[in-house]
C-alpha positions in Angstrom: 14.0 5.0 4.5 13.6 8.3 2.7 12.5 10.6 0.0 13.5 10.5 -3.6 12.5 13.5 -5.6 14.2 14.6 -9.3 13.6 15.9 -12.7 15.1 15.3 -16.3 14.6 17.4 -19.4 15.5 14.8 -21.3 14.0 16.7 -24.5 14.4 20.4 -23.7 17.0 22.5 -23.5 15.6 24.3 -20.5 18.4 24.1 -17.3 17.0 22.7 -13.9 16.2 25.1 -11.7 18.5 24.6 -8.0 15.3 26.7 -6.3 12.7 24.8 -8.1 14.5 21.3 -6.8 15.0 22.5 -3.3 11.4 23.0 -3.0 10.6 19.3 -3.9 12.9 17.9 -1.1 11.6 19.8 1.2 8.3 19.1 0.7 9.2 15.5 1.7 11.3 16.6 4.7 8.9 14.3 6.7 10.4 11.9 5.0 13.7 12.2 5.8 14.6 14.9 8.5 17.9 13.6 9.0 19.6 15.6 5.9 19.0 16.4 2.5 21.2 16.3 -0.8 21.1 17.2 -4.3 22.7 16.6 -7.8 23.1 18.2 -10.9 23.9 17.5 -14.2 23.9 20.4 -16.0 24.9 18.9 -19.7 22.4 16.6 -19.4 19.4 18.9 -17.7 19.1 16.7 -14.9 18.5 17.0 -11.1 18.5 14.4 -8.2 17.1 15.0 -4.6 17.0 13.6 -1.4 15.7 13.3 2.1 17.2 11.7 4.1 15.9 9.1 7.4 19.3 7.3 8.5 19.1 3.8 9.3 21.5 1.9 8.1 25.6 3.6 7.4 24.8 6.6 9.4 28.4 8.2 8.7 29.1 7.9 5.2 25.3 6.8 3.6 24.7 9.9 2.5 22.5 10.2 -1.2 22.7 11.2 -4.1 25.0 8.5 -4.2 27.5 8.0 -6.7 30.1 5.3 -8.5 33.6 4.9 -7.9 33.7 7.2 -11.2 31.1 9.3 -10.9 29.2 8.1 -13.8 26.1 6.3 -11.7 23.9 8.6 -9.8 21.2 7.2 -7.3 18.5 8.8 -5.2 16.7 5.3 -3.3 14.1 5.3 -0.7 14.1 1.6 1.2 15.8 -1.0 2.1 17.7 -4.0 0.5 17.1 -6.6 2.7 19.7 -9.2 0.9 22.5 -6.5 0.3 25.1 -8.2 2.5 24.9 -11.4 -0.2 24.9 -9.1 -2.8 27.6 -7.0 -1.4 30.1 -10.3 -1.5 29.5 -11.5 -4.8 30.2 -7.9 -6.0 33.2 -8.1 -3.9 34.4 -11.7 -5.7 33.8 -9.7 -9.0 36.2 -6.9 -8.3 34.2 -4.4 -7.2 35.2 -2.2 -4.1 33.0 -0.7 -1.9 33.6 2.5 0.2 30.1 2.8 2.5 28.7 -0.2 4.1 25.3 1.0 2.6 22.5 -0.7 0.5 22.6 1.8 -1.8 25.9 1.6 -3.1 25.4 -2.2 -3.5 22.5 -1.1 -6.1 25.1 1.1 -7.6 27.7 -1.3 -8.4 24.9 -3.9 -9.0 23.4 -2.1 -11.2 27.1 -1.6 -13.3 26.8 -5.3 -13.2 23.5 -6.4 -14.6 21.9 -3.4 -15.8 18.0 -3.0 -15.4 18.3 -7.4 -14.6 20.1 -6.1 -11.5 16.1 -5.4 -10.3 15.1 -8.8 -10.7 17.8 -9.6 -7.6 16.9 -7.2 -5.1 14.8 -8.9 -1.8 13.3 -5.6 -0.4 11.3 -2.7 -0.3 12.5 0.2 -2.9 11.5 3.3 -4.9 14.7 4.3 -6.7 16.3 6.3 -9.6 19.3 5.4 -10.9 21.2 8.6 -13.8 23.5 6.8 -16.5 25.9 9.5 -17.4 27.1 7.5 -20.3 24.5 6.5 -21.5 22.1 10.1 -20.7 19.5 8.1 -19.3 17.2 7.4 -16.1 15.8 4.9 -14.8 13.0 4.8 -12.1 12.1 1.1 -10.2 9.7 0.2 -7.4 10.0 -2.5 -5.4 7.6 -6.1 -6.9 4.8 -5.3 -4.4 4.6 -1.3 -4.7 6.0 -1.3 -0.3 7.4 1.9 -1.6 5.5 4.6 -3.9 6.9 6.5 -7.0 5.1 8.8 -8.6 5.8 10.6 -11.7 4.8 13.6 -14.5 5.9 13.3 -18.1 5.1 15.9 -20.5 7.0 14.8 -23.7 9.8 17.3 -23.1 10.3 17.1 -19.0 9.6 14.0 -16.6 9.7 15.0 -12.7 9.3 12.4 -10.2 9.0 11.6 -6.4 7.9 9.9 -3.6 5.3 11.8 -3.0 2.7 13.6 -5.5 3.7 17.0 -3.4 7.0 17.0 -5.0 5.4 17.1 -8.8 2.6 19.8 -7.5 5.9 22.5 -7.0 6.3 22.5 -10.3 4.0 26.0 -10.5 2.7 25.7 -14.6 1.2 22.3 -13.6 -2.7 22.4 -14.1 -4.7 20.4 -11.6 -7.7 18.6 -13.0 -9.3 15.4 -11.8 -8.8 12.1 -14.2 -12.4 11.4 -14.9 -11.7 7.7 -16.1 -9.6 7.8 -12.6 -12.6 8.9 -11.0 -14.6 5.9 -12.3 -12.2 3.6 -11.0 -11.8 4.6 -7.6 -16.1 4.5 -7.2 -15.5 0.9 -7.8 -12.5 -0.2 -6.0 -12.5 2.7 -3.0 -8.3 3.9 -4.4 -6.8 4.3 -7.6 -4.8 1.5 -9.1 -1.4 1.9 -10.5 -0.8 3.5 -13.0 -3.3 5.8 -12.3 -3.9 8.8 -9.4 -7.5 11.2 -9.3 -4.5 14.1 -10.7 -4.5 14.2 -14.3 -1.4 13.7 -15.6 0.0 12.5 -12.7 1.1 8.3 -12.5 2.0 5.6 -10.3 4.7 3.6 -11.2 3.1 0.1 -10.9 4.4 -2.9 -8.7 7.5 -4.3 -9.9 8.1 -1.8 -13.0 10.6 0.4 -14.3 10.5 3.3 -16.7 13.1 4.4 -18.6 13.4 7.6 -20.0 16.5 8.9 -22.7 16.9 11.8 -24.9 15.0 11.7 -28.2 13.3 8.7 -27.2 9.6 7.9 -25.8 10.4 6.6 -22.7 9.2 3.3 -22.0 7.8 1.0 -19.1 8.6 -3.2 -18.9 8.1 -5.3 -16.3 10.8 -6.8 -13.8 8.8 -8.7 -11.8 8.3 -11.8 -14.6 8.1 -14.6 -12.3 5.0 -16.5 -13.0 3.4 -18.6 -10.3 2.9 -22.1 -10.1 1.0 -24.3 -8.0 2.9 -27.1 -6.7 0.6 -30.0 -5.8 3.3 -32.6 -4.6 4.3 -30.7 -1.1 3.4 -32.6 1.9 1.6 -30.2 4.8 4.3 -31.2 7.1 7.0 -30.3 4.8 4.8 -27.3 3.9 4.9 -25.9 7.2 8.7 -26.5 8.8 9.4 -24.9 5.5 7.1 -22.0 6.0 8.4 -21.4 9.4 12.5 -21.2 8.3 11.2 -18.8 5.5 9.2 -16.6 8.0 12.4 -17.2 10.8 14.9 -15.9 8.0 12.4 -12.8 6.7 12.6 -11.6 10.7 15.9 -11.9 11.0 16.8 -9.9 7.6 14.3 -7.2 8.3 15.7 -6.5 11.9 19.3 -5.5 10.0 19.7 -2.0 11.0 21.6 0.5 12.8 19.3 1.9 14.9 16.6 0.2 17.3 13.1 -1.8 15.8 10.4 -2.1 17.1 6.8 -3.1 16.1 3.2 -2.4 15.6 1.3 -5.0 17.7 -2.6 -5.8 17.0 -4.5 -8.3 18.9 -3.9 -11.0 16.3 -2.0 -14.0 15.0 0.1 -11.6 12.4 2.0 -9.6 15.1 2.3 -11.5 17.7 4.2 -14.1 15.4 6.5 -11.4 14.7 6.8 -10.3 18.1 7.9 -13.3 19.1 10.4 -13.9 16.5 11.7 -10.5 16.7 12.6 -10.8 20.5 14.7 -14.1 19.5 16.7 -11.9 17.6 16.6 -8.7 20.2 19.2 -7.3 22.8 17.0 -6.1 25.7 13.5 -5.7 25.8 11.6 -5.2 22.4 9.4 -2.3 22.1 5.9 -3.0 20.4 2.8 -0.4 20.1 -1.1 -1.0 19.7 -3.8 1.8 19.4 -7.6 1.3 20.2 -11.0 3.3 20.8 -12.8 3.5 23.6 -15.5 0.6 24.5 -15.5 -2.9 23.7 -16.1 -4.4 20.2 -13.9 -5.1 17.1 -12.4 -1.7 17.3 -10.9 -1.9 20.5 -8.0 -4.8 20.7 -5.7 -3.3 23.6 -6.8 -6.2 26.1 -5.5 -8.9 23.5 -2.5 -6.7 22.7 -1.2 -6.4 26.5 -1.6 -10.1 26.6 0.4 -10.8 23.9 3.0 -8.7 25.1 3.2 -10.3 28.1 3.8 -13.8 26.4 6.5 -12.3 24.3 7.6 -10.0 27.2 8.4 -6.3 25.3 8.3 -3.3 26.5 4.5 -2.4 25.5 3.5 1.3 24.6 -0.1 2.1 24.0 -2.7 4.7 23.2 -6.6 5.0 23.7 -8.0 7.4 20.1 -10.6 9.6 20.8 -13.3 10.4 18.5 -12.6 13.9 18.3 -8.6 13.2 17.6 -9.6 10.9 15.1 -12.1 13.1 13.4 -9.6 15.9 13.6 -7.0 13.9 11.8 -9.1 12.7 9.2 -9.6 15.9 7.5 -6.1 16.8 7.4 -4.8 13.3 6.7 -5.4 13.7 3.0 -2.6 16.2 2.8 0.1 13.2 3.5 -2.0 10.2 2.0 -2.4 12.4 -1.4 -5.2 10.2 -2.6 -8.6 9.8 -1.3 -7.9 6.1 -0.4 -11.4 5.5 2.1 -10.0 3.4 4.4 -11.2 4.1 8.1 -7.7 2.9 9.5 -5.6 6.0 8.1 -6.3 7.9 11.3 -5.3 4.6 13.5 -2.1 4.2 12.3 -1.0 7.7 12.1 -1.1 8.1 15.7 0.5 4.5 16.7 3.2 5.4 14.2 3.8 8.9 16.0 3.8 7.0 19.4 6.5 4.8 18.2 8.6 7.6 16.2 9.1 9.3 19.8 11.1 5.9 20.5 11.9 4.4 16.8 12.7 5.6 13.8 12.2 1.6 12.1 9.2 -0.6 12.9 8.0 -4.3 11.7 4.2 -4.6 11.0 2.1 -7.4 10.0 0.6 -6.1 7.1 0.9 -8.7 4.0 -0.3 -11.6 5.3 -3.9 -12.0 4.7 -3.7 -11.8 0.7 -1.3 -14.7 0.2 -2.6 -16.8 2.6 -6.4 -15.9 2.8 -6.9 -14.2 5.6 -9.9 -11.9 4.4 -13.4 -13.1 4.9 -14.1 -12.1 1.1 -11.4 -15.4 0.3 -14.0 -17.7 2.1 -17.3 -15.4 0.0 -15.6 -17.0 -2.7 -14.8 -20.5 -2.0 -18.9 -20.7 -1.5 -19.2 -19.1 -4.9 -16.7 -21.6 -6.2 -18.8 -24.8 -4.3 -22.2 -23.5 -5.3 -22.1 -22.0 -8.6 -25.8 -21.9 -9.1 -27.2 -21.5 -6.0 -26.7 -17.5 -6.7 -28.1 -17.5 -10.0 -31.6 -18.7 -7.9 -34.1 -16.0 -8.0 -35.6 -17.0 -4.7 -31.9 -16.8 -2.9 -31.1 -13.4 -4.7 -34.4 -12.1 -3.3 -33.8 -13.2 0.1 -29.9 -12.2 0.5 -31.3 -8.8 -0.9 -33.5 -8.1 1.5 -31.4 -8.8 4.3 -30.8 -6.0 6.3 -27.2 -4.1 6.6 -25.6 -7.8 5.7 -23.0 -6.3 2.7 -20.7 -9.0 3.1 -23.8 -11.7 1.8 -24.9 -9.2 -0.7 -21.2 -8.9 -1.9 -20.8 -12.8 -2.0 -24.1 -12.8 -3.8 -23.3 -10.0 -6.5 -19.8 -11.7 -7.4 -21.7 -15.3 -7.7 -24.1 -14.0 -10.5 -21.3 -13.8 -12.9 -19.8 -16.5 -14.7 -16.7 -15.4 -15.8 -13.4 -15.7 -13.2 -12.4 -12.3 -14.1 -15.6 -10.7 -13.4 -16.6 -12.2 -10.0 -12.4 -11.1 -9.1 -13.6 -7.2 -9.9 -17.1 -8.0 -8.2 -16.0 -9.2 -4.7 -13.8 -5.6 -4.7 -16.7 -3.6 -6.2 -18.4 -0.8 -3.8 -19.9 1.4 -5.9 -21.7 -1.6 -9.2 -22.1 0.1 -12.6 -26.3 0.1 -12.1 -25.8 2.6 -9.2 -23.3 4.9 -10.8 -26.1 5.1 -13.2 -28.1 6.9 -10.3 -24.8 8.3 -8.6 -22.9 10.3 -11.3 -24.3 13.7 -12.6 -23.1 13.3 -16.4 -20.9 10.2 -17.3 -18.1 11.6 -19.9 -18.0 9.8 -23.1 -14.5 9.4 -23.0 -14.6 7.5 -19.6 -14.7 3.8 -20.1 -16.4 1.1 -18.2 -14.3 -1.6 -18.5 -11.3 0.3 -17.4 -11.6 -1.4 -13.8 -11.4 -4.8 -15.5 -8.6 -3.9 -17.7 -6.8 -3.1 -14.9 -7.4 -6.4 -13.3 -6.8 -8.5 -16.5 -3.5 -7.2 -16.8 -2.3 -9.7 -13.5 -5.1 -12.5 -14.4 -3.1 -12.9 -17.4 -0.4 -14.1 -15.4 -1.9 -16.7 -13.3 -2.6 -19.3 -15.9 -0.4 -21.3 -14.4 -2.0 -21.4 -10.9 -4.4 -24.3 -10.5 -8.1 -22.5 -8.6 -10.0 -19.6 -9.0 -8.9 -18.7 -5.2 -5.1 -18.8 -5.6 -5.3 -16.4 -8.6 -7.6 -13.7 -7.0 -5.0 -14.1 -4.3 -2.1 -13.1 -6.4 -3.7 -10.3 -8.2 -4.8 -9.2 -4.7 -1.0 -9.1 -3.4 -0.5 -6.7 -6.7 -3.0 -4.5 -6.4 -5.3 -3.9 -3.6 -2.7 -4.5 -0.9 -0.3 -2.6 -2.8 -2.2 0.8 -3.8 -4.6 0.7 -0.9 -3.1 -0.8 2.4 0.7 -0.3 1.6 0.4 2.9 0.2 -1.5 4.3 3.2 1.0 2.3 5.6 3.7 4.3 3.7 2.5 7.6 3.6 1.5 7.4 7.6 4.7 6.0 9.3 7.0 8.4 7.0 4.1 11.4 8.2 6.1 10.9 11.2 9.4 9.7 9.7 9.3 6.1 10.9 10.3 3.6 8.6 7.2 0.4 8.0 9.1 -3.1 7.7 6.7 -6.0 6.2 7.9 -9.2 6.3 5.4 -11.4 5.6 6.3 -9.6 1.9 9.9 -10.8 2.0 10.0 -12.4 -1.9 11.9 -15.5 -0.9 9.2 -16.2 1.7 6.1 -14.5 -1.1 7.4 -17.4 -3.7 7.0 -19.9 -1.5 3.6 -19.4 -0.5 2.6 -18.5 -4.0 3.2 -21.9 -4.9 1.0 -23.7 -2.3 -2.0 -25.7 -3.2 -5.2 -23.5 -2.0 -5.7 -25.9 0.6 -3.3 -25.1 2.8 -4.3 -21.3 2.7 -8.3 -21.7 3.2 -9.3 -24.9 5.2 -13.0 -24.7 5.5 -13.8 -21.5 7.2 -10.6 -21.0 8.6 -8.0 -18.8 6.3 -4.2 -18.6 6.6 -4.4 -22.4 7.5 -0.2 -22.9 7.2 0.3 -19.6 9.0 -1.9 -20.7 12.1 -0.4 -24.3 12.0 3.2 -23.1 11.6 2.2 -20.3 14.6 2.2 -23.5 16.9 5.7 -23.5 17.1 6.2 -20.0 18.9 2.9 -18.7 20.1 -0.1 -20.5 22.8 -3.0 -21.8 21.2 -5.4 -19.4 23.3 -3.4 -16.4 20.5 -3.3 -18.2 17.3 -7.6 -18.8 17.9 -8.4 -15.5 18.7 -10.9 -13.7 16.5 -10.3 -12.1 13.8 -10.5 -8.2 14.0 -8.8 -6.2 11.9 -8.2 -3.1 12.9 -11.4 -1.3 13.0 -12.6 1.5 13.9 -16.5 2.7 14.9 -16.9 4.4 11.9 -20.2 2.9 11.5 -21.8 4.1 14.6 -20.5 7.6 13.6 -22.4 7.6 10.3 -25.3 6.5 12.1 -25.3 9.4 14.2 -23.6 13.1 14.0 -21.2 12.2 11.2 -23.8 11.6 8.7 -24.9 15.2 9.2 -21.7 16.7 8.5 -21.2 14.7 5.6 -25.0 16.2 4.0 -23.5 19.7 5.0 -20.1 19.3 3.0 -21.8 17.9 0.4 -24.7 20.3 0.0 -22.0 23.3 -0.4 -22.1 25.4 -3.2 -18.9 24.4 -4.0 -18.5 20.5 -3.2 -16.9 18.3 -5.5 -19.8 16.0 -5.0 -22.3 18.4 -6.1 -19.9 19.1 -9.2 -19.8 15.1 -10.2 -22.9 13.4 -8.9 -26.3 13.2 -7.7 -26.8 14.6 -4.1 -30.2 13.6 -4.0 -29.1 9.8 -4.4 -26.0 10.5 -2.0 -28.7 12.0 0.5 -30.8 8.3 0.0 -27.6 6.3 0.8 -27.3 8.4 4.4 -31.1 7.9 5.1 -31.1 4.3 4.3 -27.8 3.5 6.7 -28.7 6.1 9.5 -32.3 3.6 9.7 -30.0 0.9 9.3 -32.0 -0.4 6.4 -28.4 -1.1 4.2 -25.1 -0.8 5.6 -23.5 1.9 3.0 -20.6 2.9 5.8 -17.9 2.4 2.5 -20.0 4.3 0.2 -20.6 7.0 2.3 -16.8 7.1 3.7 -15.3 7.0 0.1 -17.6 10.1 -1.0 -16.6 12.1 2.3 -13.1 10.9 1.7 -13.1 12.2 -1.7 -14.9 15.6 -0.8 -12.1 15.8 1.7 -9.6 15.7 -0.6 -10.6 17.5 -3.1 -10.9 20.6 -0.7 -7.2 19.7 0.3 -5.4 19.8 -3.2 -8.0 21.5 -5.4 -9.1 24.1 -3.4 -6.4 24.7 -0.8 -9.0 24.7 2.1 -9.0 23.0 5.7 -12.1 21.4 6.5 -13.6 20.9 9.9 -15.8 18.1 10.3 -15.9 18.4 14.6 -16.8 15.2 17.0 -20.5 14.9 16.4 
C-alpha cells in the first residue's frame, strides 16, 4: 500500500518541474514512509511519483515500475489479490518476470490486454499506467473506489494523486468551494464521485479510468460493466456452503503478504468471522485491536470484543478514547480525510489504526459487509415502505411519526415512503439535509446550482440494476458504489494510511461481491434480521451467543456531546466573523437546530455534525487555521 502522485502536460510545452514533483510525494509520505521514487519523461512532459509502504517484494518492488523495455511506466497504490493466477498465465504467454511483485503483473498485463486488463484485476487499486509509445496515461481505481484517486485537469495539464494534498502543491491553483458540490454533500453528509467541495478538483469514480493523450480531450469509460442479476433458482443450502468457500478463499487471498496481518476487531458478527478465519490461516498468535469510550452503551463494545478474542484466541490489543483525545483529533482530522465527510467514527479508527501500526503495517477489517447483505437498519425502513406502500401517504400516520420525539430513523422511513418513484425514496432514505429545509438553511441558492444533481448522481448506478428483481437488491447495489465507497471507504483509507497501515476488506473480494449480488433479497433481509446468509453461514466457525449479538456499529457519544458543551462551541465557531457557515447559510436556523436537539425535541446530531464538520474543514484548507474545539 502506497502513494501515487504524477502530472502530464499532455498539451503544453511547459517541462515538469523535479522540485514541484518532490513536493507532491512528500506530502503523502504518511503514505508510504518506507521510500520514495520518481520518473521523468522529459519528451513527453511527464512525471511519476511514489511513496512507498513495503508489503509485498520488499527487495526489488520498488515503483515507478517499469517493462522489460522501458516503455510501460506505473505508479500503483494496493494490492492485487489474484496476481499469483495472473502471474502464471503471463508466464504460459511468454512473458518474464524479474520481481515477485503485483505491480509488475499489472505491467505485463497491461501489455497484454490493454485497458481490458482492468476488468481482471480482484483487488483494491489506484494506479497510473505511462504508454511511451503511445504518449498516453492512464489512471484506474479499483470497482468499489477501496482506494482513492484524485485528479486536476485544466485543458493543457492534468496532475493527479492519492491524496487532494498532492494537487494543492501545485501553487497557481485557486481554492474555491464547488457550490453544486456544496448542495450535494447537505443531502448525502460527503461528496460523491466525481465530485470534491474543491472546485476543480475530481474523484475518479468506482471502477473507472481516464485516459488522457496529447491533442485529445481526455476521456472517462467504465470498466466495471458487469451487470447484476438476480438468480432465483439457488437453494439456501447451496447458497450458504457456497457463501462460506467464497468468504474462506477471500481470507486466505487477503492474508498474502510479506509482512505480519492483523485485524481491527469490533464486538460483532463481521470481525469475528474474520478473526476466526484469519487464525486458520496464521503462524502464531494473531494480533486483533478494538477501541471504545468510556461507560456502557452502543459506543462502548470492548467487553464483546475481549470475548471474541478469547474464542478465536489472538493476541488482543486495546484502547479506552477519551473525550478530550477525541475532540482533539477531530479538528485536525480534516487535514488527512481532505473532505468534510461527517462521520463520528473518523476519530475511532484513527487511533485503533495507530495502535495497530506500532505492531502492523497491514490489517483486515470488516467493513463491506452491511451493504451487500443488508446489514443497515435503513435496508429493513425500506422493506416496510416496500410492504405498506400507502400507509405513509396517511395523513393521520405522517402526523403522528412527526411528532415523535428525537425518533429520525421513523421520520426517515416515513419521508422516503411518501414518494412513489424507486429512485426517489433510494435518494430519500440517504437524505439529511430535504430540499424544504435548505430552503430555510442556505443564505442565497446560486442559480447555477441544480437540485437534481443528487439524483443524477444516483441514476447513473440505478440504470444498471434493471436486471435485479426488488427495489431492495438495487438500493443495495448502488449503496456498494457510492455511499460505502466515498464515505466509509474513503475515510477507512485516509485513516489507516494517516498512520501508514494498510486497510484489507474482504467481504469486497469481487469473486465473493458477484456472488452475493446475485442472491434473491431473501436471503439478505429475513424479517427483521439483515445479512441473513452471513449469520447462517457464521454457524460454521463462530458460537451462536456471537453471531446474535446486537448490532452496534461503532458508535460514538456524539449525541450526548451536542447535548451538552459541544453544542456551545459549535454556536461560537459558527457565530465568527469569518465562518464559512455565516458565509453560506442561515445561522439563525442553524442556532434552531441546536436549541431543538440540546431540549431533545428532534434528534439533529447529523445535521449539526456535518455543519461543524464542514466549518472544520473549511478553516483547515481555506483558511490555513487550527481550530480548538476543547472537551466541554
Amino acid at each position: 500500500m502506497c502513494g501515487i502522485t504524477g502530472v502530464f502536460n499532455y498539451n503544453s510545452d511547459r517541462p515538469i518541474d523535479p522540485e514541484s514533483l518532490n513536493r507532491m510525494c512528500a506530502s503523502i509520505a504518511h503514505r508510504g514512509p518506507d521510500d520514495q521514487g520518481m520518473f521523468f519523461d522529459n519528451d513527453a512532459r511527464i512525471g511519476l511519483g511514489h511513496r512507498r509502504l513495503s508489503i509485498i517484494d520488499l527487495a526489488t518492488g520498488a515503483q515507478p515500475m517499469s517493462s522489460a523495455d522501458k516503455n510501460i511506466w506505473i505508479v500503483f497504490n494496493g494490492e492485487i489479490y489474484n496476481f499469483p493466477e495472473l502471474k502464471k498465465e503471463l508466464i504460459a504467454g511468454g512473458f518474464r518476470f524479474k520481481t515477485t511483485s503485483d505491480t509488475e503483473v499489472i505491467i505485463y498485463l497491461y501489455q497484454a490486454y490493454r485497458e481490458k486488463a482492468l476488468e481482471r484485476l480482484n483487488g483494491i487499486f489506484a494506479l497510473a499506467i505511462y504508454d511511451k509509445k503511445e504518449r498516453s496515461l492512464l489512471l484506474a481505481r479499483d470497482k468499489f473506489g477501496v482506494k482513492p484517486l484524485y485528479y486536476h485537469d485544466d485543458g493543457q495539464r492534468i496532475s493527479f494523486g492519492s491524496e487532494i494534498k498532492t494537487i494543492l502543491q501545485d501553487k497557481t491553483f485557486t481554492r474555491n468551494i464547488d457550490l453544486q458540490a456544496l448542495d450535494n454533500y447537505l443531502t448525502f453528509r460527503y461528496s460523491p464521485s466525481p465530485q470534491t467541495l474543491i472546485q476543480g478538483i475530481n474523484k475518479l469514480p468506482p471502477g473507472h479510468c481516464l485516459k488522457i493523450m496529447p491533442g485529445r480531450e481526455p476521456w472517462q469509460s467504465r470498466f466495471d460493466n458487469k451487470a447484476p442479476k438476480t438468480d432465483r433458482t439457488i437453494k439456501e443450502s447451496d447458497a450458504i456452503a457456497r457463501y462460506q468457500e467464497l468468504l474462506e478463499n477471500a481470507v486466505k487471498r487477503q492474508m498474502i503478504s510479506d509482512v505480519p496481518v492483523g485485524l481491527f476487531l469490533s464486538g460483532g458478527v463481521d470481525s469475528a468471522v474474520l478473526g476466526t478465519l484469519m487464525q486458520k490461516n496464521h503462524d502464531g498468535k494473531l494480533k486483533t485491536f478494538s477501541i471504545g469510550f468510556r461507560g456502557k452503551g452502543d459506543h462502548n463494545e470492548l467487553d464483546d470484543a475481549r470475548k471474541t478474542a478469547r474464542w478465536i484466541g489472538s493476541e488482543h490489543h486495546e484502547m479506552l478514547l477519551e473525550k478530550k483525545e477525541y475532540l482533539d483529533f477531530f479538528a485536525r482530522s480534516f487535514y488527512y480525510v481532505e473532505e468534510p465527510v461527517a462521520e463520528t467514527t473518523i476519530p475511532a479508527l484513527y487511533y485503533v489504526s495507530k495502535l495497530a501500526a506500532r505492531d502492523l503495517k497491514v490489517v483486515l477489517a470488516g467493513q463491506g459487509a452491511d451493504e451487500p447483505m443488508a446489514g443497515y437498519p435503513r435496508y429493513f425502513g425500506i422493506s416496510l415502505i416496500l410492504k405498506y406502500p400507502r400507509l405513509w401517504k396517511n395523513g393521520l400516520v405522517k402526523s403522528l411519526i412527526a411528532n415523535l420525539p428525537r425518533n429520525e430513523r421513523a421520520k426517515r422511513t416515513a419521508y422516503a415512503g411518501g414518494f412513489d418513484q424507486e429512485l426517489d425514496r433510494f435518494l430519500a432514505v440517504h437524505t439529511i439535509f430535504t430540499p424544504e429545509q435548505k430552503i430555510f438553511l442556505v443564505r442565497e441558492p446560486p442559480a447555477a446550482v441544480r437540485a437534481d444533481s443528487a439524483r443524477t448522481l444516483m441514476a447513473d448506478l440505478y440504470g444498471r440494476t434493471s436486471s435485479l428483481s426488488d427495489p431492495l437488491s438495487k438500493l443495495l447495489y448502488i449503496d456498494a458504489r457510492m455511499n460505502l465507497s466515498d464515505d466509509l471507504l474513503l475515510f477507512n483509507d485516509k485513516m489507516a494510511m494517516a498512520n501508514s497501515l494498510e486497510m484489507r476488506v474482504p467481504y469486497l473480494d469481487l469473486e465473493l461481491m458477484d456472488f452475493l449480488e446475485s442472491l434473491p433479497v431473501n436471503l439478505k433481509l429475513r424479517g427483521r434480521t439483515g445479512k441473513y446468509i452471513h449469520k447462517k453461514a457464521a454457524g460454521k466457525w463462530l458460537p451462536g451467543e456471537i453471531i446474535n449479538r446486537k448490532k452496534r456499529g461503532f458508535a460514538t457519544p456524539m449525541d450526548q456531546w451536542l447535548q451538552s458543551g459541544l453544542s456551545d462551541t459549535a454556536k461560537r465557531l459558527f457565530a465568527l466573523p469569518d465562518s464559512a457557515c455565516r458565509q453560506y447559510f442561515n445561522l439563525d436556523y442553524i442556532n434552531g437546530l441546536i436549541d431543538s436537539h440540546i431540549k431533545r425535541r428532534h434528534n439533529y446530531q447529523r445535521h449539526i455534525f456535518m455543519l461543524l464538520s464542514f466549518e472544520i474543514w473549511h478553516k483547515t484548507f481555506f483558511e490555513n487555521k487550527e481550530v480548538d474545539i476543547g472537551a466541554n
